[in-house]
C-alpha positions as YAML, in Angstrom:
chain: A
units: angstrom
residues:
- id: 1
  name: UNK
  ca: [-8.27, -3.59, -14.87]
- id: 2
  name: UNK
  ca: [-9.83, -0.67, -16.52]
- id: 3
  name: UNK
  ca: [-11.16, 0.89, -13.50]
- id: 4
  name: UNK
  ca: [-7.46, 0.66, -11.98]
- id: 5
  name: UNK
  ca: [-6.68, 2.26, -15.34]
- id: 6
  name: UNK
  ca: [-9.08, 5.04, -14.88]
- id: 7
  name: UNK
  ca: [-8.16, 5.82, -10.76]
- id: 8
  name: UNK
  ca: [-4.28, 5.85, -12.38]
- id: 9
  name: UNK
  ca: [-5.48, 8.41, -14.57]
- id: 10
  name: UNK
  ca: [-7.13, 10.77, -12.70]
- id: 11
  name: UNK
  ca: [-3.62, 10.87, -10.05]
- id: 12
  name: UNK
  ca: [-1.76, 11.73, -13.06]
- id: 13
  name: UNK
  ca: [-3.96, 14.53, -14.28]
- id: 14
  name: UNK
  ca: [-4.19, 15.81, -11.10]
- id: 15
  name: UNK
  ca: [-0.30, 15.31, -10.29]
- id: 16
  name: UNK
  ca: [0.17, 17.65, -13.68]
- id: 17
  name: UNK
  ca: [-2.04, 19.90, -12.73]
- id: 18
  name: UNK
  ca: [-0.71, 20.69, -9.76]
- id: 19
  name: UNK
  ca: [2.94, 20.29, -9.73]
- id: 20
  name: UNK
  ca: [3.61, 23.42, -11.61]
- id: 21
  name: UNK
  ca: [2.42, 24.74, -7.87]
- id: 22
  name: UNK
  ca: [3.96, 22.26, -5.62]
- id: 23
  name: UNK
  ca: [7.19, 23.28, -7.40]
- id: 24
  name: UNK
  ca: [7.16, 26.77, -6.76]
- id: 25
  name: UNK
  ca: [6.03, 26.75, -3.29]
- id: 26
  name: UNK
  ca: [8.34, 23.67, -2.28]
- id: 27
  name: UNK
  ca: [9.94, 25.91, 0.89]
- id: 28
  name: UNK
  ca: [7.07, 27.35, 2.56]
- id: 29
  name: UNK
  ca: [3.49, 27.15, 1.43]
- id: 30
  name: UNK
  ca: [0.98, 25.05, 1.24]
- id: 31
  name: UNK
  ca: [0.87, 22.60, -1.79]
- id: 32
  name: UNK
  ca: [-0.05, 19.59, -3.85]
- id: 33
  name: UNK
  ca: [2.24, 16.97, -5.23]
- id: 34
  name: UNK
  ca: [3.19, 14.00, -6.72]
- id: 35
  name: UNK
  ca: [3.86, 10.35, -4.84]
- id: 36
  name: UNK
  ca: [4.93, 7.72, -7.32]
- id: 37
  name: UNK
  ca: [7.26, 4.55, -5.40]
- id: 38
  name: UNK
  ca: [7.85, 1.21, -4.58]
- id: 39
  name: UNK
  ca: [7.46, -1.69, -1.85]
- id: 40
  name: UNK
  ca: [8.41, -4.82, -0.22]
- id: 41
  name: UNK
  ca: [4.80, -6.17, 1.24]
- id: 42
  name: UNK
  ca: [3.97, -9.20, 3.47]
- id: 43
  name: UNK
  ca: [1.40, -10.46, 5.20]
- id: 44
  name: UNK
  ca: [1.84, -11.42, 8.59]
- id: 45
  name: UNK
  ca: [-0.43, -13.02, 11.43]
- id: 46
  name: UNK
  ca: [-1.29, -17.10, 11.94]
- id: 47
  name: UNK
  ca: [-3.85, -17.74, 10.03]
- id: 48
  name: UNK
  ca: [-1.74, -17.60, 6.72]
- id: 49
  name: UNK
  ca: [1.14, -19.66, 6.48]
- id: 50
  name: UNK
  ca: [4.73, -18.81, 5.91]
- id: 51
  name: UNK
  ca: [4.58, -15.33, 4.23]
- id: 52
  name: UNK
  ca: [7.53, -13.81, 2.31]
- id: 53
  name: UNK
  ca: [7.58, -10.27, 0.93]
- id: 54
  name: UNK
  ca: [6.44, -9.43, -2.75]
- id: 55
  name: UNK
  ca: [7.75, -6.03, -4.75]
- id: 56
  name: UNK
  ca: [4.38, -3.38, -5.17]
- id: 57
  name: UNK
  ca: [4.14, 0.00, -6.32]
- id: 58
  name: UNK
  ca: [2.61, 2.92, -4.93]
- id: 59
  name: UNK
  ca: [1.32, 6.25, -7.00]
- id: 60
  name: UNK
  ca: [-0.67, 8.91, -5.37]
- id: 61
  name: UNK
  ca: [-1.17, 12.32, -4.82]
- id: 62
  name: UNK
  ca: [-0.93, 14.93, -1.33]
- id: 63
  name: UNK
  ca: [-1.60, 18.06, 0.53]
- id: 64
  name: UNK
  ca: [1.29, 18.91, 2.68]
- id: 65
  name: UNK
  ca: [0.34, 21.96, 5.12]
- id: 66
  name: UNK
  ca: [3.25, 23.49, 7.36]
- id: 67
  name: UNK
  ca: [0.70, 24.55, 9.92]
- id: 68
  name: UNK
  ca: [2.46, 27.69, 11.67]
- id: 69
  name: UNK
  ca: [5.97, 27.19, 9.77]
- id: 70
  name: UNK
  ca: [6.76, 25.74, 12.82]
- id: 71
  name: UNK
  ca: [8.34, 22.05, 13.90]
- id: 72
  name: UNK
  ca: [5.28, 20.58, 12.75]
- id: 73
  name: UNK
  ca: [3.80, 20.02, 9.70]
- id: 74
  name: UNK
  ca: [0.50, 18.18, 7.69]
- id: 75
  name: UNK
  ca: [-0.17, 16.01, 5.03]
- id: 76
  name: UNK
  ca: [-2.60, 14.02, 3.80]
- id: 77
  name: UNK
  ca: [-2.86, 12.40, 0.31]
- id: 78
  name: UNK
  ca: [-4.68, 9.96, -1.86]
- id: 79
  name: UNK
  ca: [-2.98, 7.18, -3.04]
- id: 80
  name: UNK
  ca: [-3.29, 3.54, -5.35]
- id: 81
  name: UNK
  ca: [-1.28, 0.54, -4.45]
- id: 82
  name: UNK
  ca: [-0.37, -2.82, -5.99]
- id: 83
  name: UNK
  ca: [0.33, -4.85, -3.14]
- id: 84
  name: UNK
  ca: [-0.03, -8.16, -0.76]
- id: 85
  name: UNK
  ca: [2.29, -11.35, -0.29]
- id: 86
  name: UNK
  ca: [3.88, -14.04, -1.43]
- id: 87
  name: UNK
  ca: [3.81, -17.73, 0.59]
- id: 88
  name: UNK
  ca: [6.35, -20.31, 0.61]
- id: 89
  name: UNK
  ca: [4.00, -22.80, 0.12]
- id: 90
  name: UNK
  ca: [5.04, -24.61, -2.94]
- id: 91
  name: UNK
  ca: [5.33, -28.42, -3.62]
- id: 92
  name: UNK
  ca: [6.36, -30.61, -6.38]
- id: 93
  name: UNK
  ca: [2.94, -33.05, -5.49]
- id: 94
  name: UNK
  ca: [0.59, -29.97, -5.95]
- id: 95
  name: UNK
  ca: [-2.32, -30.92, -8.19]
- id: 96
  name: UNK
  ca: [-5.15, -29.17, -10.15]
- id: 97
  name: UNK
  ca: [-7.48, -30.29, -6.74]
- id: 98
  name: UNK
  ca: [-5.21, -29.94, -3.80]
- id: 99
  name: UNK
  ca: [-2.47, -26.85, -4.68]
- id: 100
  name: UNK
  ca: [-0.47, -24.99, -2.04]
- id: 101
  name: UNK
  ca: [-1.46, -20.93, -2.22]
- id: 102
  name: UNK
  ca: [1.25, -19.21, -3.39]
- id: 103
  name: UNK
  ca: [0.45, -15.25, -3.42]
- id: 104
  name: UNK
  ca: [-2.35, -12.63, -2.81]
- id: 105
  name: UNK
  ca: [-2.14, -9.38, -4.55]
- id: 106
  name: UNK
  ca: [-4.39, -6.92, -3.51]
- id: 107
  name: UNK
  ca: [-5.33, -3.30, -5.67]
- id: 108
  name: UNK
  ca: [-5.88, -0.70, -2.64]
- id: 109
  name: UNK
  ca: [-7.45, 2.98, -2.44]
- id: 110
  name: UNK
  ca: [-5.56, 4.78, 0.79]
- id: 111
  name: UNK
  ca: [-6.16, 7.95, 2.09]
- id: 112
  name: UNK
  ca: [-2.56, 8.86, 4.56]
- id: 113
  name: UNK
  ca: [-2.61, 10.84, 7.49]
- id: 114
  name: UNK
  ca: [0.50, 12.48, 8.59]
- id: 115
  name: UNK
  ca: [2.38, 14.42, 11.46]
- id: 116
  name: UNK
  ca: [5.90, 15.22, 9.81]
- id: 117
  name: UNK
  ca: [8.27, 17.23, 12.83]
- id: 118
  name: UNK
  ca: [10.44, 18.90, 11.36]
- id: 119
  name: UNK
  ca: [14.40, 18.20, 12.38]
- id: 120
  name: UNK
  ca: [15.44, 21.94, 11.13]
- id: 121
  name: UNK
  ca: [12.34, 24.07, 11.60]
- id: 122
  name: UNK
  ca: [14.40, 27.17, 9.71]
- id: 123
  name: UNK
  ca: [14.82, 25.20, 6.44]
- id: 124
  name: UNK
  ca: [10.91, 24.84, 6.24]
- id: 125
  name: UNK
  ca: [9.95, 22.07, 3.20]
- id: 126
  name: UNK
  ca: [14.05, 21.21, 2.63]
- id: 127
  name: UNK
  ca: [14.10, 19.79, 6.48]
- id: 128
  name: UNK
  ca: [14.79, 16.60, 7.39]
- id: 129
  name: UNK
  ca: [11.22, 15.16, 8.45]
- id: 130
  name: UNK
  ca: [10.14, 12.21, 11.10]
- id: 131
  name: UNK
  ca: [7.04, 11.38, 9.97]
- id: 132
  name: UNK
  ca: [4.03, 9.30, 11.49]
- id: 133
  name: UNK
  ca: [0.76, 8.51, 11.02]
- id: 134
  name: UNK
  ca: [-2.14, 6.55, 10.14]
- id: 135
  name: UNK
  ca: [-3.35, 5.33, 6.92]
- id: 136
  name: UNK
  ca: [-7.03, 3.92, 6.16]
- id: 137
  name: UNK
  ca: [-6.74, 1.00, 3.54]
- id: 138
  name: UNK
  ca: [-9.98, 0.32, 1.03]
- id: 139
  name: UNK
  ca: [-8.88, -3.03, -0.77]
- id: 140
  name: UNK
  ca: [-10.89, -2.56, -4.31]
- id: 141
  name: UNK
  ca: [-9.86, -6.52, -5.46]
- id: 142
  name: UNK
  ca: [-7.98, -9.51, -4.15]
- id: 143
  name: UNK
  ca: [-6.64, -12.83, -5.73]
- id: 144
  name: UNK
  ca: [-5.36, -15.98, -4.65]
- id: 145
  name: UNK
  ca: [-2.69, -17.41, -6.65]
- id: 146
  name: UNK
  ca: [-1.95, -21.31, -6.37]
- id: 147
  name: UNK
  ca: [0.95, -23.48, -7.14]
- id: 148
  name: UNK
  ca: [4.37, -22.64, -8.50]
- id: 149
  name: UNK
  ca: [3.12, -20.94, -11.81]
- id: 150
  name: UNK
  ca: [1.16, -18.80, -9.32]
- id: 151
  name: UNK
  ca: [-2.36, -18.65, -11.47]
- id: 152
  name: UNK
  ca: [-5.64, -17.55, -10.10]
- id: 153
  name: UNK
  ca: [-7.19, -20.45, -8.02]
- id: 154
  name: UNK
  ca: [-10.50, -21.34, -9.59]
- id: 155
  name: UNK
  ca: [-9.06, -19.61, -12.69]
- id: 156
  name: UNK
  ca: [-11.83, -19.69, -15.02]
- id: 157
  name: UNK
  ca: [-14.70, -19.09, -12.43]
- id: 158
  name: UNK
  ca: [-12.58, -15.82, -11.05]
- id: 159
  name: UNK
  ca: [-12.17, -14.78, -14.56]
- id: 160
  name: UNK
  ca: [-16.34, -14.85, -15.01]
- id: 161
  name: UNK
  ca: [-17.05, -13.82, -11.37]
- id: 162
  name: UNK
  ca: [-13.86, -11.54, -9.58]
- id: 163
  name: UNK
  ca: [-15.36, -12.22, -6.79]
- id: 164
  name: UNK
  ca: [-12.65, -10.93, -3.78]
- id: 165
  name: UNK
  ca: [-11.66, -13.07, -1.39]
- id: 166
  name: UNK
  ca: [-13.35, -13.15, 2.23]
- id: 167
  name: UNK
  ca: [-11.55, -10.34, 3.37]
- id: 168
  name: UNK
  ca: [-12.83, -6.85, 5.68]
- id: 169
  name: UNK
  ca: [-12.96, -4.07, 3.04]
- id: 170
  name: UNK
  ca: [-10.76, -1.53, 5.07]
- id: 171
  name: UNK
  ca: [-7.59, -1.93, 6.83]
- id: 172
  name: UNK
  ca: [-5.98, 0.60, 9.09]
- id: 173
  name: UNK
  ca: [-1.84, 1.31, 8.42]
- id: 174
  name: UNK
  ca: [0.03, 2.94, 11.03]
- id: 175
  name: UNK
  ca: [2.95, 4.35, 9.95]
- id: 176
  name: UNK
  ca: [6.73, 5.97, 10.40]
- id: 177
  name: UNK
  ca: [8.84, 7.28, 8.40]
- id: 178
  name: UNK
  ca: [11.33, 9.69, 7.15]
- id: 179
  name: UNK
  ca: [11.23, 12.45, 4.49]
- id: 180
  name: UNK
  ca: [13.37, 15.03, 2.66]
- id: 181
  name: UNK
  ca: [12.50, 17.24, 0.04]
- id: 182
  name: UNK
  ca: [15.26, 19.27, -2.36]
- id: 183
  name: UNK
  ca: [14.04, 22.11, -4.46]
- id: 184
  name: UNK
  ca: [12.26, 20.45, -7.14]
- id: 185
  name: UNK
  ca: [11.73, 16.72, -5.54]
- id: 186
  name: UNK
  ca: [12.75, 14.99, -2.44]
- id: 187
  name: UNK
  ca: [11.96, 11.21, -0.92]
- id: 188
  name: UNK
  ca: [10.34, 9.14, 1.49]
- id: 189
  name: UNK
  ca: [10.83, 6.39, 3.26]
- id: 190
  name: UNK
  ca: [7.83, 4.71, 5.37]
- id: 191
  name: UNK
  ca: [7.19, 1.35, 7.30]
- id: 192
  name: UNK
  ca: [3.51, 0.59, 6.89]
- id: 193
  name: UNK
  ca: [2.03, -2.08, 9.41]
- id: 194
  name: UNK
  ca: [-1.43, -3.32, 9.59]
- id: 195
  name: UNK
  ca: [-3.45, -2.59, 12.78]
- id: 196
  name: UNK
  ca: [-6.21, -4.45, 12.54]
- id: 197
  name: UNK
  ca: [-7.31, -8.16, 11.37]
- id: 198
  name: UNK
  ca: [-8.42, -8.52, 7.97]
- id: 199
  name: UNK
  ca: [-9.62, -12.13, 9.07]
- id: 200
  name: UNK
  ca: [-13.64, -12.17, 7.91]
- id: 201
  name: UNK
  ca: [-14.32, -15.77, 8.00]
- id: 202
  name: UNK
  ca: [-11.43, -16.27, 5.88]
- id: 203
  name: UNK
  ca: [-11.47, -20.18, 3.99]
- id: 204
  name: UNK
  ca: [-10.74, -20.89, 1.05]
- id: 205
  name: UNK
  ca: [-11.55, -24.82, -0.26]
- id: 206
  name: UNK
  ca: [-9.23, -27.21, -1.97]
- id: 207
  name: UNK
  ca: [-5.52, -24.95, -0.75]
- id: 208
  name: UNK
  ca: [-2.90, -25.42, 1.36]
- id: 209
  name: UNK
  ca: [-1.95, -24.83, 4.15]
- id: 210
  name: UNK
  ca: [-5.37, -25.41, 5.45]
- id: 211
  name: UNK
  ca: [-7.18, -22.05, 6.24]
- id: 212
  name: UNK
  ca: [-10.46, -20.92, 8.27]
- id: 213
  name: UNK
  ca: [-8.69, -20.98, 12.07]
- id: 214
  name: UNK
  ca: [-10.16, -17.45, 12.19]
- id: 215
  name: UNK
  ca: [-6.80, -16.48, 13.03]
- id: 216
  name: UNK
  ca: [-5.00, -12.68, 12.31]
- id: 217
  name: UNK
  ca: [-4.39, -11.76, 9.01]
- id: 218
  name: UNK
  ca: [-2.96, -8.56, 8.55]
- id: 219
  name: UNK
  ca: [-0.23, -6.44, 6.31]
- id: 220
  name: UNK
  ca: [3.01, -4.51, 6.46]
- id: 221
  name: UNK
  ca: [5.23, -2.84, 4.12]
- id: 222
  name: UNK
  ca: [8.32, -1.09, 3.48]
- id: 223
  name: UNK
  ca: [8.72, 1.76, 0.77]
- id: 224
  name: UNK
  ca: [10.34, 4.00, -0.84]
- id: 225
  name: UNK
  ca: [8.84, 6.86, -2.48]
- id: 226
  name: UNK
  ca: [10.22, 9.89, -4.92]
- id: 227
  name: UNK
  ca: [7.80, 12.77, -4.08]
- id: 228
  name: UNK
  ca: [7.29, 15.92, -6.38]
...
């Protein structure tokens, strides 16, 4: 966890670094700030069985450019997320050999893309904003969780190894959205879904439901951010 520790770190440094400047040029300019929110995240896809949503949290950092002052406007941004899905897999005859999966969390690097048209082009940053975009996804770590207690399949192997689970490293969000920003802070609100299959040979021994179909296995999310 300390290198999640040390990522959080440098977003908050930065984040008080800049936000003296994001503050004072909130209308207008160009300017950094400060993304700190949280989710409702799901897998979805057939390869992993009955998926319900889990509460994340998202903290990050972001450029927002109005281009021209016009309609449209930029922003890109770095962000960390604790995120993934639960499964409603669960059985009183699970055992220490044969136990249902429960839950995958994943820790994520992201780097969003955005278009934000403006709905009020004369009240610059303090418009209403559609946003869209696309989001590349780096997951740093994954875990399976089995059983009701949800604990770390394999726990004391994972605890010597962390290996991640047979998953593709990047994942590509698209995304909409809407945001509004007040003087000092504002708030977004974004739907996140997965693109692409995250599916790399994916089996995992001794679960259930049964897994290695080398069927879809992708992400979405709802959140809801306070931006600065």
């Amino acid at each position: 966890m300390n290198k999640y520790k040390f990522l959080l770190g440098i977003i908050s440094v930065w984040a008080l670094v800049s936000g003296s400047n994001a503050q004072s040029s909130s209308n207008n300019s160009s300017n950094f700030g400060l993304k700190m929110g949280v989710g409702l995240y799901q897998f979805y896809g057939e390869e992993l069985k009955n998926p319900t949503p889990m509460l994340g949290y998202v903290a990050g950092i972001y450029y927002h450019d109005p281009l021209k002052k016009g309609r449209f406007h930029y922003q890109a941004g770095l962000d960390v997320r604790f995120r993934g899905g639960n499964f409603n897999n669960a059985k009183s005859t699970d055992t220490a050999v044969n136990q249902a999966y429960t839950s995958i969390s994943l820790v994520t690097v992201d780097l969003p893309l955005k278009v934000l048209i403006s709905t009020d082009p004369n009240k610059g940053r303090k418009a209403m904003f559609i946003t869209a975009g696309v989001t590349p996804s780096y997951i740093m770590r994954s875990v399976l969780y089995v059983g009701p207690n949800k604990v770390p399949l394999n726990q004391e192997v994972f605890i010597q190894q962390w290996d991640n689970l047979p998953l593709k490293p990047i994942e590509i969000l698209g995304s909409i959205g809407v945001q509004k920003m007040s003087e000092n802070y504002g708030y977004a609100i974004d739907l996140n879904v997965g693109i692409n299959s995250l599916n790399d040979n994916f089996k995992v021994e001794g679960v259930s439901p049964v897994t290695g179909s080398g069927l879809r296995i992708s992400t979405l999310a709802l959140e809801a951010s306070l931006i600065f």
